[in-house]
C-alpha positions as CSV (number, residue, x, y, z in Angstrom):
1,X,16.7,-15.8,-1.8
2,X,13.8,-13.4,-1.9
3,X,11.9,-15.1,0.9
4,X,14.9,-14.9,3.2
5,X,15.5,-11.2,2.2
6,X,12.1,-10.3,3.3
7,X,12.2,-12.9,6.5
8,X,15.3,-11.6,7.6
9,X,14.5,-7.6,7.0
10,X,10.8,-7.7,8.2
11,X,11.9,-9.1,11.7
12,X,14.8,-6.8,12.1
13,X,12.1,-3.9,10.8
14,X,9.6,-4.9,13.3
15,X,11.9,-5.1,16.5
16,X,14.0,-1.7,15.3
17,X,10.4,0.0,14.7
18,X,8.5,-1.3,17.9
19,X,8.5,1.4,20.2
20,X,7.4,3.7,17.0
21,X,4.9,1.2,16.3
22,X,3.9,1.7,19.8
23,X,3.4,5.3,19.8
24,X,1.8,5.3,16.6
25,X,-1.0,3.0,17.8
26,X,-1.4,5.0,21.6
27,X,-1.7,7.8,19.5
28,X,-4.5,6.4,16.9
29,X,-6.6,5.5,20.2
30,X,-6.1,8.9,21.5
31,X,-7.2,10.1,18.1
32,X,-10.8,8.5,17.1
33,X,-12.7,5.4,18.5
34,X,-11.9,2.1,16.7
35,X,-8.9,-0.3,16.8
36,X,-5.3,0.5,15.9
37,X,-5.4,-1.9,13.1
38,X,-7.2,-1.8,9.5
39,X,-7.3,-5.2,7.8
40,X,-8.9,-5.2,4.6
41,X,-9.1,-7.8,2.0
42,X,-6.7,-7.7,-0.9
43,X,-6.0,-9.8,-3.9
44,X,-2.5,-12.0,-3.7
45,X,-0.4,-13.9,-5.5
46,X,-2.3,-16.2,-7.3
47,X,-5.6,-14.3,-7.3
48,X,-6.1,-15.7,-3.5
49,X,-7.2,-13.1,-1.5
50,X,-5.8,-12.3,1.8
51,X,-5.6,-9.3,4.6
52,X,-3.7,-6.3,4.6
53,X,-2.4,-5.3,7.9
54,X,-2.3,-1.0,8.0
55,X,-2.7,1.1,10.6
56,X,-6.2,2.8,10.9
57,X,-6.1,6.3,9.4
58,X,-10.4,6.5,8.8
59,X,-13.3,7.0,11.2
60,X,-14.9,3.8,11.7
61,X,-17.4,2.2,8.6
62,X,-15.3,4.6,6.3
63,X,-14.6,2.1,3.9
64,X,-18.1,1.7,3.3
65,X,-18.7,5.4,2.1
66,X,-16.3,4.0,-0.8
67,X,-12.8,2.2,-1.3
68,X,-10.9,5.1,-2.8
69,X,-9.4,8.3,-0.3
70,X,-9.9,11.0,-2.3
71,X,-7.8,14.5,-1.5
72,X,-5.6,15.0,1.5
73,X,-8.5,16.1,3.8
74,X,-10.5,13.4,2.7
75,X,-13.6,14.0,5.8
76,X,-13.3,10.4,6.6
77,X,-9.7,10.6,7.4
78,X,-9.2,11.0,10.8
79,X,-6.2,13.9,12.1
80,X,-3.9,11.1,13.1
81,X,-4.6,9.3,9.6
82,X,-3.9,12.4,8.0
83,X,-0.4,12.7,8.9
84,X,0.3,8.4,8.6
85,X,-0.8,9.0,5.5
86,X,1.0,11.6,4.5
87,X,4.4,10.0,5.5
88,X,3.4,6.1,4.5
89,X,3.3,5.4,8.1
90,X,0.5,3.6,7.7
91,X,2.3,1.0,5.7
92,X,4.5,-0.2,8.7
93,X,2.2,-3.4,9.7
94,X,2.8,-4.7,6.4
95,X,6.0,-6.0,7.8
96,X,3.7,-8.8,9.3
97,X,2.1,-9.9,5.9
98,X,6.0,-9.7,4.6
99,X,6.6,-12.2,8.0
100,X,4.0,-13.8,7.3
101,X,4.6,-14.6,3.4
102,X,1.9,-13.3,1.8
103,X,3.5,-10.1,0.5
104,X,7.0,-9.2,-0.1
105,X,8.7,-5.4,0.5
106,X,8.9,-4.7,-3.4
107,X,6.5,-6.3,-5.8
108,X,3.2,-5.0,-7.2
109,X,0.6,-3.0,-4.9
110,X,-2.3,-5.8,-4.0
111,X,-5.4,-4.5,-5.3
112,X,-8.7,-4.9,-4.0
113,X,-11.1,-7.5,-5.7
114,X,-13.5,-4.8,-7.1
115,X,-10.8,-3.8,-9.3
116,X,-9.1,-7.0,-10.3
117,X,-11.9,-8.3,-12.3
118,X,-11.3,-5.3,-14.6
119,X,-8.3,-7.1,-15.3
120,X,-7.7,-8.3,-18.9
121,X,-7.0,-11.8,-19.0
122,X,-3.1,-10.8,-19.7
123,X,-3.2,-8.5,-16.9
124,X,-3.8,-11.5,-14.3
125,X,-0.1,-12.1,-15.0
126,X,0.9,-9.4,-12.2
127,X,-1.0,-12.3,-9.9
128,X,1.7,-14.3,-10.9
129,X,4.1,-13.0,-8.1
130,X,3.6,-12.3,-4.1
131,X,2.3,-8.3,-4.0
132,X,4.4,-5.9,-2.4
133,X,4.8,-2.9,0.4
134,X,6.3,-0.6,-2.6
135,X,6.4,-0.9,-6.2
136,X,7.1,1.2,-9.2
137,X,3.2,2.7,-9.1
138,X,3.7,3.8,-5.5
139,X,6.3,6.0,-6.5
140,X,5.2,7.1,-9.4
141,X,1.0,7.3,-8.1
142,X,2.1,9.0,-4.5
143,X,-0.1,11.6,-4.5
144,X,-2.7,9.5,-6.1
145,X,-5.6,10.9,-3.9
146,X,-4.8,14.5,-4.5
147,X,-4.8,13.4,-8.1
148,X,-8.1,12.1,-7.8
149,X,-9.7,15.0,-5.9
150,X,-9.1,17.2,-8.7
151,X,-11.9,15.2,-10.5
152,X,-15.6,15.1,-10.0
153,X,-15.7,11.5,-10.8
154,X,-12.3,10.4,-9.2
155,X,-13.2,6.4,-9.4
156,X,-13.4,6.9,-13.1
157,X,-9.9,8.5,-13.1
158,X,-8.3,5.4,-10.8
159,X,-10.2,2.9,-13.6
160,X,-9.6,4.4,-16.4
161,X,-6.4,6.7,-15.8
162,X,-4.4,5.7,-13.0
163,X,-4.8,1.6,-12.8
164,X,-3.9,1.1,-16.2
165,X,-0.4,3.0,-15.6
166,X,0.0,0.7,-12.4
167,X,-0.8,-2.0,-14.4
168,X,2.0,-1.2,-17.1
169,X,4.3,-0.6,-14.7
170,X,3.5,-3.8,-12.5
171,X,4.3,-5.4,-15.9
172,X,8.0,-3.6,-16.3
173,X,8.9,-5.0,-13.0
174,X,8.2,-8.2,-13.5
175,X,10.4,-8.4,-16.7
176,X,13.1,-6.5,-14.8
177,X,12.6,-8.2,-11.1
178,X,15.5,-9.2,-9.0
179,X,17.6,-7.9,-6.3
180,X,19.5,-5.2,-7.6
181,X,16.3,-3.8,-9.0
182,X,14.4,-4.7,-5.5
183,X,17.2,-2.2,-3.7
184,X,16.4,0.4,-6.3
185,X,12.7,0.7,-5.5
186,X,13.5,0.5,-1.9
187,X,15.6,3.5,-2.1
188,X,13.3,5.4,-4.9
189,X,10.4,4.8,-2.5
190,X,12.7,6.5,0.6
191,X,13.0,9.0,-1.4
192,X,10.1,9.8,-2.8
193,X,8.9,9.8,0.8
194,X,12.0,12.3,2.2
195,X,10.5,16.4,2.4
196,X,11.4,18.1,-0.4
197,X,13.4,20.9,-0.4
């Protein structure tokens, strides 16, 4: 039932969204040298790893200044990326991993590797199901990078801080999974998104 829900819903998204999606990515070229895509490599369900489609909001070879954005002016971030960011437009390709079948629109964020072997052995459970767009973290962690630019050693916040909420909370959903509690994220996540007044 999930699999069609996220078949059916990431092909309407994709053909409602296109001429956004087009803009977007005319825009991103305008913007900074590089392609309009960033895949990177995430950890799936079933500790497989796979790509993650986003659209490119960093200069080019950001990533390897460090996996984390830290802050909302972040210098690697380019203007465009600033502003996907802000507004989790950059999450919109992810409707082709949802297509696809290696993520779903509400199930835990996919981490990268670096971070999954922090796991504890009963933390490997969240690998258990397919990763998703939105989850419980992403509303709660939102602002994560301005949370993180507050400290001078902001990967030791993510590590020691924020992942282990994620984690709990990663854990909550898959005790409570299911449709009505898939809607409920979906619509907590537009809202956390909406300006506030």
């Amino acid at each position: 039932m999930k699999r069609i829900f996220d078949a059916f819903f990431s092909v309407l998204g994709l053909i409602v969204l296109f001429p956004i999606l087009i803009i977007i990515a005319i825009i991103i070229k305008i913007d900074s040298t590089g392609p309009v895509f960033y895949r990177q490599t995430r950890v799936g369900q079933y500790n497989k790893d796979f790509k993650i489609f986003k659209f490119r909001t960093m200069h080019l070879n950001a990533d390897k200044l460090g996996l984390l954005t830290v802050g909302d002016r972040d210098p690697r971030v380019t203007n465009m990326g600033f502003y996907l960011r802000k507004f989790k437009l950059d999450e919109f390709p992810q409707l082709i991993n949802v297509l696809i079948g290696n993520m779903s629109f509400v199930g835990p964020r996919p981490e990268v590797r670096k971070y999954v072997n922090l796991y504890s052995v009963s933390d490997l459970e969240i690998l258990n199901i397919k990763p998703g767009i939105t989850d419980y973290a992403s509303i709660k962690f939102r602002d994560e990078a301005e949370i993180m630019s507050k400290s001078t050693k902001p990967e030791e916040v993510y590590i020691n801080d924020i992942m282990p909420e994620k984690i709990r909370l990663n854990k909550i959903y898959i005790k409570e999974q299911g449709l009505f509690t898939d809607v409920k994220i979906i619509f907590l996540t537009f809202a956390s998104i909406l300006p506030k007044q």
